[in-house]
N, CA and C atoms as a LAMMPS dump frame, in Angstrom:
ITEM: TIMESTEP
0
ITEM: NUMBER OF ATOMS
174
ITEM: BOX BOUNDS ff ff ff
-5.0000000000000000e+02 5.0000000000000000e+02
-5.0000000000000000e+02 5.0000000000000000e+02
-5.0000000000000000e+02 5.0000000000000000e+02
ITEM: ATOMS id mol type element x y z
1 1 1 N 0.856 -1.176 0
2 1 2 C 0 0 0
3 1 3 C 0.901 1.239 0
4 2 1 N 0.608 2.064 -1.032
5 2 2 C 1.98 3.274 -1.043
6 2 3 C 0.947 4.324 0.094
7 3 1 N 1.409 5.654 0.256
8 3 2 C 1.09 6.536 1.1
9 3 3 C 0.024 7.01 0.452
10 4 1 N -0.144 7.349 -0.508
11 4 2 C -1.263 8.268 -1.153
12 4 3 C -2.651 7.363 -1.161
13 5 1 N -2.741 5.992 -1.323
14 5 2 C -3.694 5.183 -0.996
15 5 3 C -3.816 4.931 0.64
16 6 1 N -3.501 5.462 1.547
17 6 2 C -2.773 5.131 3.112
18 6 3 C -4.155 6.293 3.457
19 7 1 N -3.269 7.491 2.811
20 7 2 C -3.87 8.791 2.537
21 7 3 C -5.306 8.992 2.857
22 8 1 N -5.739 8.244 1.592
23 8 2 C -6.991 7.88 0.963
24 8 3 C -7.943 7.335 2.329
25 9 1 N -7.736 6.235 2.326
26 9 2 C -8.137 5.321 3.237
27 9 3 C -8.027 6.193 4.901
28 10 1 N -7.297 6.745 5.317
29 10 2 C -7.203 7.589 6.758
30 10 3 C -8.754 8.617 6.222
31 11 1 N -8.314 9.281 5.725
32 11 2 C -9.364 10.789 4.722
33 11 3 C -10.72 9.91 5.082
34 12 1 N -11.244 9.02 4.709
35 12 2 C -12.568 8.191 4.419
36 12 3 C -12.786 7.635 5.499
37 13 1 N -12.376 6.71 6.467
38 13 2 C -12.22 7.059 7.256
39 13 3 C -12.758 8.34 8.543
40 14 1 N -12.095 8.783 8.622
41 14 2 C -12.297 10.245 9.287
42 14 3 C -14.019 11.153 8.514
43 15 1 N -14.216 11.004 7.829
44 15 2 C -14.984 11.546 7.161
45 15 3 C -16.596 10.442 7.624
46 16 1 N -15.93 9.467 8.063
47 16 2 C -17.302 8.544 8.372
48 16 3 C -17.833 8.507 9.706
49 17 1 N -16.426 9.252 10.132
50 17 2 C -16.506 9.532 11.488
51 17 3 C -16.638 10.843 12.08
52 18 1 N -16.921 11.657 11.102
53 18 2 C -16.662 13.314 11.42
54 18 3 C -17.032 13.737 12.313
55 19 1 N -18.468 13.326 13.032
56 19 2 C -19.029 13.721 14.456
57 19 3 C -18.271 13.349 15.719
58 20 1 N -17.724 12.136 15.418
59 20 2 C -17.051 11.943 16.093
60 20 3 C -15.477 12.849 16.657
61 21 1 N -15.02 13.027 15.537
62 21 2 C -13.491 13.956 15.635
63 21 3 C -13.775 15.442 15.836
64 22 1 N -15.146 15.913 15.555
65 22 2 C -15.603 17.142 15.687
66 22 3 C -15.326 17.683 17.381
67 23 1 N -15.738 16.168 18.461
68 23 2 C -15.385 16.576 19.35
69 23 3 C -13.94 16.454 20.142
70 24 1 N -12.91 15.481 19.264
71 24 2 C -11.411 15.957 19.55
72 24 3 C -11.07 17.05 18.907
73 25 1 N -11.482 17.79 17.957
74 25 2 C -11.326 18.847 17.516
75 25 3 C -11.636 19.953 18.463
76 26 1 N -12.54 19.873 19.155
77 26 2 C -12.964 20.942 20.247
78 26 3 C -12.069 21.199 21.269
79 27 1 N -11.832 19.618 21.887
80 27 2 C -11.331 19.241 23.126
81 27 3 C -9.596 19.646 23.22
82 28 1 N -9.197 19.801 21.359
83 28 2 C -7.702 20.186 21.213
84 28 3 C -8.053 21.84 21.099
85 29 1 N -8.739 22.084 20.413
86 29 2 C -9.122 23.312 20.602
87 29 3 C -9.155 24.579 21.869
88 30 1 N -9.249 23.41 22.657
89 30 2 C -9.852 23.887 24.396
90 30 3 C -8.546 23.728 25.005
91 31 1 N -7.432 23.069 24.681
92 31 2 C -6.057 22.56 24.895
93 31 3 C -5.354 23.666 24.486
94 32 1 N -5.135 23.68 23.472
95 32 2 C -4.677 25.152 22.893
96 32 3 C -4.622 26.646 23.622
97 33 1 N -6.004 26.494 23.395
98 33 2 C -7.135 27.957 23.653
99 33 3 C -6.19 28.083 25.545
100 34 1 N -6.045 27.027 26.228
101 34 2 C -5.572 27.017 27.585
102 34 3 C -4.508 27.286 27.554
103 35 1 N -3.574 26.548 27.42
104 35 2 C -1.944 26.625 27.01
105 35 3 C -1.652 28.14 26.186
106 36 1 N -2.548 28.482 25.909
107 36 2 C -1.901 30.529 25.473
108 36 3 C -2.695 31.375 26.017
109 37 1 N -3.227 31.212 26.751
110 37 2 C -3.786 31.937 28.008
111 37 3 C -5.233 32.648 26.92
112 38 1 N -5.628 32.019 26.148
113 38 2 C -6.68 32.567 25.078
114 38 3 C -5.901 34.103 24.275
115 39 1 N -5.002 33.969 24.052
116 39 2 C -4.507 34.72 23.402
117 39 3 C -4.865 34.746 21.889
118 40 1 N -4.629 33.704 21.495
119 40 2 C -4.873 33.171 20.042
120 40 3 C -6.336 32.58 19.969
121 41 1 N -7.316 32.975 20.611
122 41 2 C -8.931 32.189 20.862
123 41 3 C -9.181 32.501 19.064
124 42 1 N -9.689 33.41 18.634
125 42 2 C -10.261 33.626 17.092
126 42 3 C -9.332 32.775 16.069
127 43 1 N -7.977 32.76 15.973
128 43 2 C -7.721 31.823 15.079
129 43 3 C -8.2 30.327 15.301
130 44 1 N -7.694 29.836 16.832
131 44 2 C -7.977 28.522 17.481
132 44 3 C -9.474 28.231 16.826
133 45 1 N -10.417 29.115 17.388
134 45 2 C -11.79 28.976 16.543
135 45 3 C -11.977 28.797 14.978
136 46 1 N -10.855 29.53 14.207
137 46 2 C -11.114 29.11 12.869
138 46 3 C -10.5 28.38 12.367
139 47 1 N -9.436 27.843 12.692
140 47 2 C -8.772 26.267 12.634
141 47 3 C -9.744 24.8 12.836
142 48 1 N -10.195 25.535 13.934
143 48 2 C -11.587 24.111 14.528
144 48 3 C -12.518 24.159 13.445
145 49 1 N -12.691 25.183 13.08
146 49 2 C -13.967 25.263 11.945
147 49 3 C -13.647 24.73 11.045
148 50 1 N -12.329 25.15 10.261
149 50 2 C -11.765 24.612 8.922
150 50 3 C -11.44 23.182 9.379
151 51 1 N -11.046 22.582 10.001
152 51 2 C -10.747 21.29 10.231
153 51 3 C -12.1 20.717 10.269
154 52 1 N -13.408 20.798 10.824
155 52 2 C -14.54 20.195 11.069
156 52 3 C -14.841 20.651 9.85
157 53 1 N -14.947 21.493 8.901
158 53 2 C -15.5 21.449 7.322
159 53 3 C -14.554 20.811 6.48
160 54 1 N -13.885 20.394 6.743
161 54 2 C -12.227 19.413 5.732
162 54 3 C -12.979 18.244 5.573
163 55 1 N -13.541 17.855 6.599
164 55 2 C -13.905 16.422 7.062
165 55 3 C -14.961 16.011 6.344
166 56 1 N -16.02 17.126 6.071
167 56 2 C -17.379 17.078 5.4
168 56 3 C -17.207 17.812 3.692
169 57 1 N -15.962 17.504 3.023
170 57 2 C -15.862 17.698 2.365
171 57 3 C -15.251 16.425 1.25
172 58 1 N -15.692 16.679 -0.351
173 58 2 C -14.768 15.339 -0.695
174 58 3 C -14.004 15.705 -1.844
């Protein structure tokens, strides 16, 4: 199996599971958002967003 089929297969995957990662997405989000004292909160928020719409995309 080369990487780009590895790729593939992780992507599909994740995508079947999106509700699911939506909430490690938060929970790293909330990790982050802590560890910089909310300094960086508005990007942290649009990272989470773009990552939870990556997922629901094909």
């Amino acid at each position: 199996m080369d990487f780009k089929s590895l790729a593939n297969k992780a992507m599909d995957l994740a995508q079947q599971n999106a509700d699911k990662l939506d909430t490690v997405i938060e929970k790293a989000g909330e990790l982050v958002d802590k560890q910089t004292e909310g300094k960086f909160a508005a990007q942290i928020n649009t990272v989470e967003e773009a990552a939870k719409k990556a997922l629901r995309s094909e």
